[in-house]
C-alpha positions as CSV (number, residue, x, y, z in Angstrom):
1,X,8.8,-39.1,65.6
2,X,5.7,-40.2,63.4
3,X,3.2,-37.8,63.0
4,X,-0.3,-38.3,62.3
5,X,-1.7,-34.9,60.8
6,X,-5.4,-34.3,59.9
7,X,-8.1,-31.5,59.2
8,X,-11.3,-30.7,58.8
9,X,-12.8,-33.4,60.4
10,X,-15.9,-31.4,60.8
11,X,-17.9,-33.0,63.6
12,X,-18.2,-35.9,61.6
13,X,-18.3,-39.4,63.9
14,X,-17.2,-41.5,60.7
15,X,-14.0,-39.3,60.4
16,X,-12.9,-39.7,63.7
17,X,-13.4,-43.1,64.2
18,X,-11.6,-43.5,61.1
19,X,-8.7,-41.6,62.6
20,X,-8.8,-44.1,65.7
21,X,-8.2,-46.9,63.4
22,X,-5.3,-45.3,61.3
23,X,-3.6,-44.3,64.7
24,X,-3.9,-48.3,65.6
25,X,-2.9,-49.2,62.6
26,X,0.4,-46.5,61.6
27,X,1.4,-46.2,65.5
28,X,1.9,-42.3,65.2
29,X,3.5,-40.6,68.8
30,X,1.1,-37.3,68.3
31,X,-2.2,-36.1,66.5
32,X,-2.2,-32.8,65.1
33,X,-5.4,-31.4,63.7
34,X,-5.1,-28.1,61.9
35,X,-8.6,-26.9,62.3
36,X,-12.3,-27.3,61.1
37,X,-12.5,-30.1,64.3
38,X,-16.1,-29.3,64.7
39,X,-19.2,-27.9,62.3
40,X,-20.3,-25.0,64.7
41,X,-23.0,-26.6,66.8
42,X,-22.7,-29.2,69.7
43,X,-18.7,-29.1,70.1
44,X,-19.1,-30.7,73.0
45,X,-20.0,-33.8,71.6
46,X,-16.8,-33.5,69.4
47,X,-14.6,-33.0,71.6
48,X,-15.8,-36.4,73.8
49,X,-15.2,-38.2,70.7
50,X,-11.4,-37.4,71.1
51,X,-11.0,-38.1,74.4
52,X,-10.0,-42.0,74.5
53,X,-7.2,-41.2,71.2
54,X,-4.5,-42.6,73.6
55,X,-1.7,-39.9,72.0
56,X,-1.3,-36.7,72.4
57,X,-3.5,-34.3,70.2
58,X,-2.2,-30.9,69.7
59,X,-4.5,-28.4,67.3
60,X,-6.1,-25.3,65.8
61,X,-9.3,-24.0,65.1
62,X,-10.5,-23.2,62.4
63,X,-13.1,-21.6,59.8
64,X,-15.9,-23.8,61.4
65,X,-14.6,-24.0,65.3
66,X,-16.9,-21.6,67.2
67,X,-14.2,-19.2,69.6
68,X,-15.6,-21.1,72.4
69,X,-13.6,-24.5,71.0
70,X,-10.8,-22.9,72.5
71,X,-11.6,-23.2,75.9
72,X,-13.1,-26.6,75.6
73,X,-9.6,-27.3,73.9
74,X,-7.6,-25.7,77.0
75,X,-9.7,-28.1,79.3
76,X,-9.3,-31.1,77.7
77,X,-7.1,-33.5,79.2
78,X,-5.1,-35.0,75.7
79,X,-5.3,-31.6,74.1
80,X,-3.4,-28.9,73.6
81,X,-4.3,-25.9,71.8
82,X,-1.5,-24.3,70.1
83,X,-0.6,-20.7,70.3
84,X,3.1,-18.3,69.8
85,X,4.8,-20.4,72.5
86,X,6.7,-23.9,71.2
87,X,4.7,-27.1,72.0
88,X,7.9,-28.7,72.2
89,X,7.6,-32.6,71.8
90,X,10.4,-35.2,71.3
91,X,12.6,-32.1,70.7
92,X,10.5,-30.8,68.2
93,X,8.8,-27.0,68.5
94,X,4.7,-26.8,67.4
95,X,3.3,-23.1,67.1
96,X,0.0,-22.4,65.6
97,X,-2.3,-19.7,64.6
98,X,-6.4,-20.5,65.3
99,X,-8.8,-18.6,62.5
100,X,-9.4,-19.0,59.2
101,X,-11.6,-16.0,57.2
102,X,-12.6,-17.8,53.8
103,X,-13.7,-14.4,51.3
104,X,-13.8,-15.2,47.7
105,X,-10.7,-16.7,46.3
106,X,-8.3,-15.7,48.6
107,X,-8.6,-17.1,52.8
108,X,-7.1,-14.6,55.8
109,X,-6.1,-16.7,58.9
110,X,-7.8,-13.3,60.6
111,X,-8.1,-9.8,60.8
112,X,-4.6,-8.0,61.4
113,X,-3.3,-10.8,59.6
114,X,0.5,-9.5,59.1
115,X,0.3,-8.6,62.6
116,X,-0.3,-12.2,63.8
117,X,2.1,-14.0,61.8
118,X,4.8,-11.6,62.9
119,X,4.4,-12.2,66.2
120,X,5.3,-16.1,65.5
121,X,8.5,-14.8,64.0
122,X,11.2,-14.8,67.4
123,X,9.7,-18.2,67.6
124,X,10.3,-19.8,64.2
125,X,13.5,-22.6,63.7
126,X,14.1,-24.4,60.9
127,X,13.4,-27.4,63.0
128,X,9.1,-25.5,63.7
129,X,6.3,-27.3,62.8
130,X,3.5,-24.1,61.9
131,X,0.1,-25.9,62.3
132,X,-2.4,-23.3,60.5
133,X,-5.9,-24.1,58.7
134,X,-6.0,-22.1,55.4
135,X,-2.6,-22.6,53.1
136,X,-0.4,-20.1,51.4
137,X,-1.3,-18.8,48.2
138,X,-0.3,-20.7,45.1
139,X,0.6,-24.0,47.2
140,X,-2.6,-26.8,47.6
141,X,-4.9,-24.6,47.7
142,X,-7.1,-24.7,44.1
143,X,-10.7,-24.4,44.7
144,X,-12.1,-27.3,42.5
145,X,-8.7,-27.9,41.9
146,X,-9.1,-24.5,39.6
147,X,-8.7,-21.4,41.1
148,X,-6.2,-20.7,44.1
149,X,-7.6,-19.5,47.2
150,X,-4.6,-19.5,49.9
151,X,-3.5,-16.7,52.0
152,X,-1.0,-14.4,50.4
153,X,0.5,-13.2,53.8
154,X,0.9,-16.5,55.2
155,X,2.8,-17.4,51.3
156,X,5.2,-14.6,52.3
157,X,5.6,-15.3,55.8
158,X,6.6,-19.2,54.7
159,X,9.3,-18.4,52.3
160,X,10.9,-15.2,55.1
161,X,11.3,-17.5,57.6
162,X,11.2,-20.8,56.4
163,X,9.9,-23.3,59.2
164,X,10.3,-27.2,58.8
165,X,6.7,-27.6,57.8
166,X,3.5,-26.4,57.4
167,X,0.7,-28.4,58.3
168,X,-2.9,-27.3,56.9
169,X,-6.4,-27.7,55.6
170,X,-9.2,-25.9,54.9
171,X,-9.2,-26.9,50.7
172,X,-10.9,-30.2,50.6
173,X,-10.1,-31.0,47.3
174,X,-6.5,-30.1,47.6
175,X,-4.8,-32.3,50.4
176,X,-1.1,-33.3,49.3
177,X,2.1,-32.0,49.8
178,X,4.5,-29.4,48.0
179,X,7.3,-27.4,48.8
180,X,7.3,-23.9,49.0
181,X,11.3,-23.0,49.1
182,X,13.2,-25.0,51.7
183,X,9.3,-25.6,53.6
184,X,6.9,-28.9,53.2
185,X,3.4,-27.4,53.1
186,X,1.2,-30.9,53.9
187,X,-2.3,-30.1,53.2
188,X,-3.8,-32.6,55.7
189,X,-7.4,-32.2,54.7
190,X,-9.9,-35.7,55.1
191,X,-11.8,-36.4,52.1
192,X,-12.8,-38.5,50.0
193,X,-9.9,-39.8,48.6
194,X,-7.2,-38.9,52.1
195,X,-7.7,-39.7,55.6
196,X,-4.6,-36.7,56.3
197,X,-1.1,-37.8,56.5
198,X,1.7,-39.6,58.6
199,X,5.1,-37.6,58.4
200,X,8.3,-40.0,59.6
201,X,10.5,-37.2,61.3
202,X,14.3,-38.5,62.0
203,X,17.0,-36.0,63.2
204,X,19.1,-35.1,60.2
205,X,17.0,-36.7,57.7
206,X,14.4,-35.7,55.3
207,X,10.6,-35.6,56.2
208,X,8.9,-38.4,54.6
209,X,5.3,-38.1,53.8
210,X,2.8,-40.4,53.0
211,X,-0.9,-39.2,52.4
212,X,-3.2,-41.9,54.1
213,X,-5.7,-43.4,51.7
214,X,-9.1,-43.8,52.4
């Protein structure tokens, strides 16, 4: 399976047709965008944008997606919204936790934090994908690239139950990939220098990562 993981496209047209072109070029077989898809105002136009991407798109929202993105999500056609339940595709479980509370170095996902992320827990394999917009604490996530800024629930939660990968955003400035324990945390973010990330996932093999230059 060949991922094609991106965030914080921020309503911007010039991201996402940039995102059609990498999806002709790398062939990926889904889209996952872990949050930030629009910049509060006129979703809908956003959202139409996405509509002819001929793959399936699962997602997220995040920081800057309104609560009403999710139901616009849940009605469009090549979009799934993720929630607790496994998106299962080509034997591979997606889950995903929408929100993202940015205070002053340090990001929640929401209130009750702890309480969400346990609930994901009966649902967590080491073969999950956890799609989720801010990143743990201490892993990508430096504020111009000096002070760290991730969630220090979602830092624990990783390293407890240690799903296959993390896919995020939410820090520009930080997109790349690290480990945290036996977990890939991909920062996906698009910015100036990344257009997210294609992940090559084979059965019994090691992820393979390559951030997408712009």
């Amino acid at each position: 399976m060949r991922i094609y993981a991106v965030a914080d496209l921020h309503g911007n047209a010039k991201k996402i047709s940039k995102i059609k072109q990498i999806i002709s070029r790398e062939a990926p077989d889904i889209l996952v965008i872990a949050g930030d898809i629009t910049n509060y105002f006129s979703p809908l136009k956003t959202l139409a944008m996405l509509r002819d991407i001929p793959i399936p798109i699962v997602c997220i929202r995040g920081n800057s997606d309104l609560k009403q993105v999710e139901r616009l999500l849940h009605n469009q056609k090549n979009t799934t919204l993720l929630g607790h339940s496994p998106f299962i595709f080509q034997d591979t479980g997606f889950i995903g936790l929408s929100g993202t509370i940015p205070l002053p170095f340090a990001s929640k996902i929401c209130f009750k934090e702890n309480k969400r992320l346990n609930a994901l827990k009966p649902y967590i394999t080491r073969q999950t994908i956890l799609v989720i917009h801010p990143p743990p604490r201490g892993v990508c996530d430096k504020v111009g690239n000096k002070f760290c800024a991730g969630s220090f629930n979602l830092k624990h939660f990783i390293e407890d139950n240690q799903p296959l990968m993390v896919l995020c955003g939410h820090i520009h400035e930080q997109a790349g990939y690290q480990f945290l324990k036996n977990t890939i945390v991909v920062n996906c973010a698009m910015n100036k220098n990344f257009n997210g990330a294609i992940i090559d996932s084979c059965k019994n093999m090691p992820l393979k990562v390559k951030m997408v230059q712009t």
